[in-house]
Structure formats: C-alpha cells, structure tokens
N, C-alpha and C positions, 0 to 999 in steps of 0.2 A: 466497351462493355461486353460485346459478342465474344471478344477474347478471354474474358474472364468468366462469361458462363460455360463457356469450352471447358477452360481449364477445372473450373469448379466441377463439372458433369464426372469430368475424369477421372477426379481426386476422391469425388463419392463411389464411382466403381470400382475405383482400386483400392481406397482403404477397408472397407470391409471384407473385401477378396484376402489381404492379405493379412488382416488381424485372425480372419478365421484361420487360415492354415500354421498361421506360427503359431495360434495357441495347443495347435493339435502337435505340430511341431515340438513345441514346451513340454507338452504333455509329456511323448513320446521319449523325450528326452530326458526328463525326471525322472523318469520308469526306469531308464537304461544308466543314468548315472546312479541310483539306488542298485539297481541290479549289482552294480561293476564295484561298487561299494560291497555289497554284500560278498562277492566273488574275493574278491581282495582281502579279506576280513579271514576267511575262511583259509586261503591258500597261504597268506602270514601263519595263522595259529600252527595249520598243518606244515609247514614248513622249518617255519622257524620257532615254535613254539615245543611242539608234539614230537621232531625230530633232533632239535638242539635244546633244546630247555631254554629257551632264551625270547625275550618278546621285547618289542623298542618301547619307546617310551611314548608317549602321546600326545598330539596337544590339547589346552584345556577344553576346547569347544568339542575333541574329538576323542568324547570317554573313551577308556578298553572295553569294547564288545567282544566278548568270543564266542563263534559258536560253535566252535570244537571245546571237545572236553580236554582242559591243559595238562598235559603230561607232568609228572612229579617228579621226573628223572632232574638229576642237576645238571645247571649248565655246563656245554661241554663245548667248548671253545675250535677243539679240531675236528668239530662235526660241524660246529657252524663257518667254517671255512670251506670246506666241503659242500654245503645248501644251494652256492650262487652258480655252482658248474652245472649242478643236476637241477636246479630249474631252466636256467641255459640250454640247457641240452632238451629236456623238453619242448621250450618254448621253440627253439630252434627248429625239431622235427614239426610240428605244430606249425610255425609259420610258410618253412619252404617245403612246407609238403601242398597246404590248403593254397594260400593266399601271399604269394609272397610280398605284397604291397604293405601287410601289416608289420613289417620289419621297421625298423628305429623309431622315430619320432613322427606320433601320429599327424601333428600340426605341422608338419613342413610337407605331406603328403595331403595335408587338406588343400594348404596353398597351391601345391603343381595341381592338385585335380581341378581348381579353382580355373588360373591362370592357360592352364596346356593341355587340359583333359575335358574341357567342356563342363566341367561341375560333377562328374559321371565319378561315382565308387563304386565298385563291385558289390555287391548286395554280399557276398559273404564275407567281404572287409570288417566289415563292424564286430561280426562275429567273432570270427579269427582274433582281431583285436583287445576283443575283450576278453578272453580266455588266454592269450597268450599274454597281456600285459599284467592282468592277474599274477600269475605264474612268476613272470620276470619279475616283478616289484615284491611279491608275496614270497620270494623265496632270498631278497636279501639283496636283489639288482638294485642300482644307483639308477633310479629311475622315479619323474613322478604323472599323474594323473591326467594331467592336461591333455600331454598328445594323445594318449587312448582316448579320455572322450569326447576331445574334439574329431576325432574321424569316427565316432560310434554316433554322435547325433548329427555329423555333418553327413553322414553315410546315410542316415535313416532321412533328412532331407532330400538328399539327390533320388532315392527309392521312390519317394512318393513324386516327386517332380516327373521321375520316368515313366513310374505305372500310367501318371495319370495323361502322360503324352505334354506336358510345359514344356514352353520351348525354351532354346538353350540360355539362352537370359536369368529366367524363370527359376530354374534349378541351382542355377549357382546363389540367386538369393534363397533359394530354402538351404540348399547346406550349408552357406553363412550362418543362416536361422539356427541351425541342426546343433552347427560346433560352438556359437554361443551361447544357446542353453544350456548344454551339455556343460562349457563352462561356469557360468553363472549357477549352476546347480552345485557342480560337486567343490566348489570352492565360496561356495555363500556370499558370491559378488555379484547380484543380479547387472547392475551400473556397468562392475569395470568386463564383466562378461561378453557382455553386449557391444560393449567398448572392443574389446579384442579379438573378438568377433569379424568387425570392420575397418579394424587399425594391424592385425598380423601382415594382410595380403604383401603390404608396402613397408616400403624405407621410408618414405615421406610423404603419404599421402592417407588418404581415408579413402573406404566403399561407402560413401556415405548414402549411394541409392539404398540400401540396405539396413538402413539407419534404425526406420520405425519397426520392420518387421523383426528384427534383431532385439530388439530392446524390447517389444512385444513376447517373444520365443524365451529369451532371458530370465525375463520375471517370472513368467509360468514354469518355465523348469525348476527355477527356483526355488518356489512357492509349492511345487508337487514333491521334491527332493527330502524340503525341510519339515514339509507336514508327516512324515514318517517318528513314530516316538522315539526312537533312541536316536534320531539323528540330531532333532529342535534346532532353535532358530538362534540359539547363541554363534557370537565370530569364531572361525577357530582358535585365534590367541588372545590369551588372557593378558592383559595390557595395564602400565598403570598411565594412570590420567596424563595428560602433558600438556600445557598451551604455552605456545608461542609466545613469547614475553622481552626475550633480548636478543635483541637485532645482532649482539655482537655473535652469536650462535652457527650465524649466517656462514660465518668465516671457514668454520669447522665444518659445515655442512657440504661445502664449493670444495672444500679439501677431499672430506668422503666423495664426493660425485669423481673427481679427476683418479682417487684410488678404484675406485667400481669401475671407470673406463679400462685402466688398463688391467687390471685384471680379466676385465672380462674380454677384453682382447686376447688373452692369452687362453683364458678358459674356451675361446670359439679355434684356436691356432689348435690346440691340443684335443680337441676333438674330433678334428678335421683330420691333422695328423694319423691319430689315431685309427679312424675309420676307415683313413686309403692303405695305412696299414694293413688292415684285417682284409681290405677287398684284394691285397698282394700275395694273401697267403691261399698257398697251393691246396687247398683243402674243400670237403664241398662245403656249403653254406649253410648247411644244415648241423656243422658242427659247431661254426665262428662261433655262435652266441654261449655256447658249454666253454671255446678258449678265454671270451670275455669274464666269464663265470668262473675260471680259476684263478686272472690276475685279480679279480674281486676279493677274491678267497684269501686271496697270499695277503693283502693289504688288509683285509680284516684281521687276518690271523698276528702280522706284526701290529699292528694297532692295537688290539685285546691283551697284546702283554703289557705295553706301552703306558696305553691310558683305556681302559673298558666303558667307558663314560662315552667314550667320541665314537665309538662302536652306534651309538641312536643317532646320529649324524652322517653317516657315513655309508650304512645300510638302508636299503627302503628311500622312502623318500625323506627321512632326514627331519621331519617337521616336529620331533622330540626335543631335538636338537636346537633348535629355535627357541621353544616355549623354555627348556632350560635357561639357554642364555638369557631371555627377558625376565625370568626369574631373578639370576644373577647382579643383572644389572637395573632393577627396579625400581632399588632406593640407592644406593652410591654408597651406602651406610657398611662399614666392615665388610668391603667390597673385598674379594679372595681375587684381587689381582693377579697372580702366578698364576690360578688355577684356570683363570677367565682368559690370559691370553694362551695358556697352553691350550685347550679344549677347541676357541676359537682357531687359531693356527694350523693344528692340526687337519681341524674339520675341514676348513678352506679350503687347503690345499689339497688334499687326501680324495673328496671330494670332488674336483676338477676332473679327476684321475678314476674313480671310480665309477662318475657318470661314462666316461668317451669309454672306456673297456664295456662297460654296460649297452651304450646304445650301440657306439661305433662300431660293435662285433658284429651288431645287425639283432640285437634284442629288441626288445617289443617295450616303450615307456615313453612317457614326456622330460620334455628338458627343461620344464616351468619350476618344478618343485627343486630339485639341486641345484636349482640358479637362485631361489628365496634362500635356501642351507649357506650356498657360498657366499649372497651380497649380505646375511645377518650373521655371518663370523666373521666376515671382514668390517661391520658394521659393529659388533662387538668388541673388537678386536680394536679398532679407534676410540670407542669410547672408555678402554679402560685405558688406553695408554693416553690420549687425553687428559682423564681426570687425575692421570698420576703427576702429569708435568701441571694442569689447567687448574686444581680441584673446584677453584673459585668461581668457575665460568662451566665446567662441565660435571653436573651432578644431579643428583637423583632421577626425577624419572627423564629428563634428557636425554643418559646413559640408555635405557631403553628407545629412547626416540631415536638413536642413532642403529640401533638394532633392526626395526623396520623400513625407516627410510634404505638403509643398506640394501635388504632385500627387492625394495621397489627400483632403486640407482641399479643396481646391479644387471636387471633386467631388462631394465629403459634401454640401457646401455647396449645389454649381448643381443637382444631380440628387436631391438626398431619398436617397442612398443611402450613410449611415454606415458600416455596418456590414460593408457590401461592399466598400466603397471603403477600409477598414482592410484587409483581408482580402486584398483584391485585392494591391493595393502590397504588402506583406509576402512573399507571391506572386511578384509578378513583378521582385522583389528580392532572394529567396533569403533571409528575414534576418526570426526575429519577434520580436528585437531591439528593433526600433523601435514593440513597444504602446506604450508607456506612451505617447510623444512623440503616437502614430499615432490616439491613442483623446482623446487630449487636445484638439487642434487640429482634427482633423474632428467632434466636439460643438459645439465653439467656430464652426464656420463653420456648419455643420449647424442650431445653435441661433437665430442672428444674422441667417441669410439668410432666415430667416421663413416664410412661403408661396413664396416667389420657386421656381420650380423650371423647370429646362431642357425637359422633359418633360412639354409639357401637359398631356395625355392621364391623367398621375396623376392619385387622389382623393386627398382629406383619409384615408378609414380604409377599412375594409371595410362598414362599413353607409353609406358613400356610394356604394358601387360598385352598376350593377343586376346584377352576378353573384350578389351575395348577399343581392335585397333580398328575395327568400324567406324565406329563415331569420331575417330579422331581424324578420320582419313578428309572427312569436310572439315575440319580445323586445319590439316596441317596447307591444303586448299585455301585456306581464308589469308594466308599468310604469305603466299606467291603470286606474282602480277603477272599478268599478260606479257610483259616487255620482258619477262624470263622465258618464257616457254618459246613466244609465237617464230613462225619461219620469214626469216627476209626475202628469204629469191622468191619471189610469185610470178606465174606464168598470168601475165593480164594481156586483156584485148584493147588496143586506141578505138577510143569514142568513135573515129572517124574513118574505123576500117568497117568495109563494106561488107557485105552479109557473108558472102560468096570467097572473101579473104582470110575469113574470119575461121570458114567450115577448112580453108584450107590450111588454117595454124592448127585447129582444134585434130587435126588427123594426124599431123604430126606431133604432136606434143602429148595428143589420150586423157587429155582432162574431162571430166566431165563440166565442171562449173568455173569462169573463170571473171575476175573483177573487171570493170569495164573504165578505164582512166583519162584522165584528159591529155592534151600533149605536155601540162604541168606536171601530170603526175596525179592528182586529186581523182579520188575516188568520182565517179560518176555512176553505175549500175553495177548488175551483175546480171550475166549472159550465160546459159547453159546450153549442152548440146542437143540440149530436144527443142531450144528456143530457137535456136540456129537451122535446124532442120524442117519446123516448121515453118519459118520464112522462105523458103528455098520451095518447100510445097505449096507455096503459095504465089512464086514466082518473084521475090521482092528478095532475091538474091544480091540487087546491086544499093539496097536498102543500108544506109550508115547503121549503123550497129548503135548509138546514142538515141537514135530514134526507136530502138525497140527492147532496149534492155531495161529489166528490171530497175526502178530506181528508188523504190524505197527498199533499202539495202539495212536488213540486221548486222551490225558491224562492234567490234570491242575494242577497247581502248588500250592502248600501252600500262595503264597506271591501274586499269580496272585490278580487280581481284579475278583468279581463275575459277573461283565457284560461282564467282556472277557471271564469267563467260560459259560454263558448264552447264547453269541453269540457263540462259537461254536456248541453247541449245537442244535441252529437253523438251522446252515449250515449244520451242517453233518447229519441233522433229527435223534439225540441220546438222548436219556433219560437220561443218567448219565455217568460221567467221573471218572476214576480212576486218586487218587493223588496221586503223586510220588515228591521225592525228586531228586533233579541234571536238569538241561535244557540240557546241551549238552552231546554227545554220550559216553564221558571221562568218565563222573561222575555218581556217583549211583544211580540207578532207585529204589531206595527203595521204597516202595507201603507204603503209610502212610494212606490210607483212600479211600473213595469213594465221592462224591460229585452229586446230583441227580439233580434234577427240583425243588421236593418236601422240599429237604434242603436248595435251595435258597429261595424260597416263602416264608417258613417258618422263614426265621432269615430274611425275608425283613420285615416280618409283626411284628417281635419282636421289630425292629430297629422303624418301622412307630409308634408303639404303644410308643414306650419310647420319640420320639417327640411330639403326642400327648398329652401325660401326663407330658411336662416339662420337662422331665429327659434331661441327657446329655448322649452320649453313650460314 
C-alpha cells in the first residue's frame, strides 16, 4: 500500500506538470503551424501563380485561399520550369547562410537532436525553417509539411525546456510534444499526430514515456490550428464512404502492401543515392538546392507537354493530385482507365525523382507529403488495373479505398511508422472505416521493407538510442552473472597462519583486504591490513589469524546477478566481494573467486561493446 501511495503522490505531480506545459506547447504550435500555413499560401501565389500563371490544384478540406492578388497573365510553361531553381537558390542562400541545420528534411533532424543532440535545436532553427521551407514548397520543390513543422514545434519545445533550465530528459519530451502538435495541427490528425510523434524516433519501438504529454500537445494544436475560419474542421480529402464487407478484398489489399514495400525501397535507394550525389559535387552548398531546382524544372517542363494534369502531382506537395485520383476512382462507374493509369504512373514515378533532387540537393521540406502523392498513385494505379482484370470483386468506392490505404502502406513502409501512418490516413480521410484494409497492407509493407527506412536518423529500439543508454545500462547488468565477470586467482590468507605471517604475506603481495580460508578451501573470514596491524600493536602477533578475522563476510554468488552484486556494494560502502559457493550455512563456502567494481565495469563495457557492434552475447 506504501508503494502505491508513492506512486500515486508522483503521478499527481507529474500529470498536471506536464498537461500544463503541452497545452502551452499545443498552443504555441497552432500559432506556428497556421503561421507556416499562411507563409506557404503566399510564397505558392507569388511564385507560382503571379510569376507563372499557374496554381496546383487543391484538396477538398483545403479550399484555394489567395492572398496575393492572382496575375492574369497566361500560363507559361518555361517560366514555370524556371520557378524551382530560383526558389532553390533562394532558399539555398537562406539556409547556409543562417542555419544550416534547416536543410532537407525537418523530421529526420528532429530525431538526431532527439537521439545525439540532447533534445537541444537552435532557437533560430524554427525560423530559418519556416521561411526557407515556405519558399522551397511555394515555389514548385517536391517537398511536403511535415518536416518543417515538426522541427518548428519540436524547436519551440526544446526553447522553453532550455529557458526554463529542464533537464535533459525533460526537453526531449517537450520537443516530442512540439513536433507532434505541430503535426497533428497542419495535417488535422490529432490521434495519428501524437502517434508519430512517439513512433518516428524508432524502427521498432515507441517513446511511449511521452505518450500523455504528446497526445495532450496534439489536440491543442489541433483545436488552435482548425479554429482559424478559413482553415475549419473538415478532413482534407473528400472521400466516398467504404466499409469493409468482403474478406476476399483482403487478397488485393496484401498485394498493394508487398507493391508499397518495394517501391518504397526503391524511393529510400534513390534518394539516398541522390543526396550523396549532390554532397559529391564541387560546388558551395549554398547553390546545391538552385542545382535541385533545375532537374525539377527540366522534369516539369517534359511532363507539361506530356500530360499537364500530373504537373499538380509532381510540383508542391502534390495533394491535388490525390484528391483528383479519388475523384476518379469513387464510383468505378465509366472509369477513364487509360487516363487513371497514365496520370497515376507518371506521378509515381516522376515524383520519386522530384522529391530526392528537391530534398537531396539540401532544400528545405518533408518527405510525409510525396510519400502520401507516391503510395496513392500506386494505390491508383492497382485499383484501376484490378477492376479491369477483377470488375466483380474490385469496384466502386473500394477503387478509392485502395487510393488511401496506398498512401498509408506506402509510408508504414519508407518511414517505420505503422501505426501512425494508419491513424494519420483515417484522419485526414474522415473515415475509420478503412482499419481493417488500413492495418492489413501497412504491416505488409511495414513488414517486407525490412530495415530500409526514409529516416536515417532512426534506431533499431530504445536501448540503441544514447537517450536511454542510462537506464539500460542496469538492464543490460540484470542479464550477467557473477560467474562471468568474477576473478579466480585470489590472493587469500590460511585460517591457521599466525598474525605475524600473515603481515609478512601482506608486504609482499600489497593487498589491502584479503579472504581468510580453511585448509579445504571454504571461506572462513576476511582479514585486512589495518586488522593485521592492529594485532601486532597489541602484541598478539603469534595470534591464528581465524581467531581475529572478520567473519561475518558480505560475499556474492556465482549464479547471483551483477546488479545485486553492485548494489550491495553501494550499501555496505565495499570495493569488492568474495565468491563462494553454497547460500545457506549447510552447504560449502568454498572461495571460488573475488568479484570487484573494476570487474563489473569492465565486462559491462565488453557486453555494451558487443551490442554496439551487432554481435549477440
């Protein structure tokens, strides 16, 4: 019962501790994802509106707001091929001049500051961030939302953890807090926000201490985001209804997941690629993102003769593109098959290519929004070629439900994050309708895509991460015996050497403490050199050493654990224990070794070293 009002005492000071600050958090975060909204709105019109005559397409949750006045000039195709170098180039001066941490993808920079940075973002990260990402996406870059505002509220986290002096712990839950509001706001997924939030760090694991204060931050960014009028509370895509009904569905769906895997292995190969690319090229850094901005250009410009339709898929972040395709494929009804796999096709692929020039050059954007563009044209892309071989089995709003799940499979897949990536989609769909399909095909790509992940910066678990390699360090302790560590040779003294023999082993040998045994071998005392010395000053030099040594002896076991030999040693302030064989006073104390401080450290750093390096112990 004492343990449990312990723990209840502690749960009353922490939860209101930390509901208040994630709601200031949330707050903070609403404000900055609306900001980054507005910024964004403006730097599209001006760019690609007022300078090319050309504006993407929208989705339905996210009317056209302008608030630039829109130029009347006509579209002009080799002007908007031209838009992606000179925001590039911009953005480019802009980031390596201020802050260069705001270059590529803001959430893979959330995770290293996470993970290898202490929680710690430059107070002019966010900034930089948000004006340079603006810029990139606003002027036509293959880039979406996510990463900018997960390091603009993960940033404004760590800010107030630092002003306020939280220690290192402390802050890395508020920039969790930061970047999943920040989430949950600009993508109207409070749930899967807060979700991915605590699910990016890892490949396989959750931050689940971060759980309530996350999903607390979440909601309020949420809720501040969407109470702005022209933003409202609608999903962004307009959806048609779908439920789950036949199992045989299942089949097509485990197909899409194994096609999301490996494309999306190919989309993490080619951006990789990519980006060691551009870090090869002899040029300052300050230009890379203007070189990204002209292959954009050139892949725009053959795609505008091509097809001008996949041009709202291809540029920006593509979520035009999307709402089209579910368009398309809503009802099955006088489905324009040719025109549904050429648009998807195109976009797919095109897109792959568009993003890694855009990020990989060292531009400023998320990789969340072109990874929904690519899993919902290859999510397209099956279900029309399905209903052309299937019609019986794949039709009407199914053909759509393969559109979304796509985009969720797709990302479970590149990024390690299942569970958000369900959550999300569901979300920004209006509709949780689509589990079953939703939870099937992102395991399936999730499973398949193996280590591959978009997101370097991820580990394998939480005892890979150095955030947590404290706490793990008494686990990996819990797990190593005594009979690993302890030393065999021991320098001991026979019960039945006399005091005076005893001081003349101890001169030679330099020990200070040493076990005291019988002529079996069995532990009998322990004898030190000040216990030695004071017999001798007291003239009882020819005194057996059994008659004055220590005998109730702290001693560890071969089988014991090295954290229970650890811990006693803390309690009884001792350097080192004698091991013995037998627990109880029956059985033989036989002295098999000694067991130190210095022999724990040492086989804990053997043991840390062989995780490090992959081994198995």
């Amino acid at each position: 019962m004492a343990g449990m009002e312990e723990f209840s005492a502690k749960e009353l000071k922490y939860i209101p501790r930390w509901v208040f600050w994630s709601i200031i958090i949330g707050i903070v975060a609403g404000l900055g994802a609306f900001a980054f909204y507005l910024l964004l709105q403006i730097s599209n019109d001006f760019f690609l509106g007022y300078l090319a005559g050309f504006q993407l397409a929208s989705p339905a949750g996210e009317p056209d707001i302008h608030l630039l006045p829109l130029a009347t000039a006509p579209f002009r195709l080799w002007v908007l091929a031209l838009i992606p170098a000179l925001g590039g180039l911009i953005a480019g001066l802009i980031i390596y001049t201020f802050s260069p941490e705001a270059e590529g993808d803001g959430t893979d920079a959330v995770i290293d500051a996470f993970h290898n940075k202490r929680g710690e973002i430059r107070r002019s990260v966010p900034l930089i961030k948000t004006i340079a990402s603006a810029i990139s996406i606003g002027s036509g870059g293959s880039a979406g939302r996510e990463g900018p505002i997960s390091q603009i509220g993960g940033g404004f986290g760590s800010l107030i953890a630092s002003r306020l002096k939280f220690s290192e712990r402390e802050r890395r839950m508020m920039m969790i807090c930061g970047a999943a509001a920040g989430i949950g706001a600009i993508f109207k997924a409070p749930l899967g926000g807060a979700l991915f939030g605590i699910e990016m760090l890892y490949k396989r694991d959750f931050e689940m201490e971060s759980m309530i204060p996350a999903v607390v931050s979440s909601v309020v960014g949420y809720a501040v985001f969407c109470s702005f009028p022209f933003i409202g509370w609608e999903p962004i895509f307009d959806t048609s209804p779908y439920i789950f009904t036949q199992p045989r569905e299942l089949i097509f769906f485990a197909i899409l997941g194994i096609a999301c895997a490996a494309l999306g292995i190919f989309y993490i190969k080619v951006f990789y690629a990519t980006r060691n690319m551009f870090n090869g090229l002899a040029i300052p850094n300050h230009l890379k993102p203007a070189v990204g901005g002209v292959l954009v250009g050139v892949l725009a410009l053959l795609i505008g003769y091509w097809n001008p339709q996949a041009l709202d898929g291809i540029l920006g972040m593509g979520y035009g593109a999307i709402q089209t395709t579910l368009d398309m494929t809503a009802t099955g009804v006088d489905l324009p098959l040719f025109e549904l796999v050429e648009l998807t096709l195109i976009v797919a692929i095109v897109k792959i290519f568009a993003t890694s020039f855009t990020i990989g050059s060292g531009g400023s954007g998320g990789v969340f929004a072109p990874s929904l563009v690519i899993g919902a044209m290859l999510g397209g892309l099956f279900a029309g070629v399905s209903h052309f071989f299937f019609p019986e089995i794949i039709a009407g709003p199914t053909m759509s439900a393969f559109v979304l799940v796509g985009m969720a499979a797709f990302f479970a897949g590149a990024a390690k994050v299942p569970i958000a990536a369900i959550l999300m989609i569901s979300e920004m769909a209006g509709s949780y309708s689509l589990l079953v399909p939703l939870m099937l095909t992102s395991v399936v790509a999730y499973a398949l895509s193996g280590g591959w992940t978009i997101y370097e910066k991820q580990v394998k678990t939480r005892k890979e991460s150095p955030a947590h390699r404290r706490e793990f360090m008494v686990d990996l302790l819990e797990g190593i015996r005594v009979k690993d560590a302890y030393i065999e040779d021991v320098q001991t003294i026979s019960a039945d050497t006399t005091v005076k023999e005893a001081l003349y082993f101890v001169d030679r040998t330099g020990h200070i403490a040493y076990p005291v045994v019988d002529n079996e071998g069995r532990l009998v005392g322990i004898t030190t050199l000040m216990d030695l010395e004071k017999q001798r000053e007291e003239g009882s030099v020819y005194r057996k050493v059994r008659l004055m040594c220590t005998k109730e002896v702290l001693v560890a076991y071969p089988d014991e654990f090295l954290e229970d030999a650890l811990h006693k040693m803390d309690i009884y302030h001792v350097g080192r224990l004698p091991v013995v064989k037998g627990r109880s006073e029956e059985e033989n104390k036989e002295l098999v070794g000694i067991i130190s401080r210095a022999d724990i450290i040492r086989e804990h750093c053997r043991r840390w070293s062989l995780i490090k390096g992959g081994s198995s112990l």
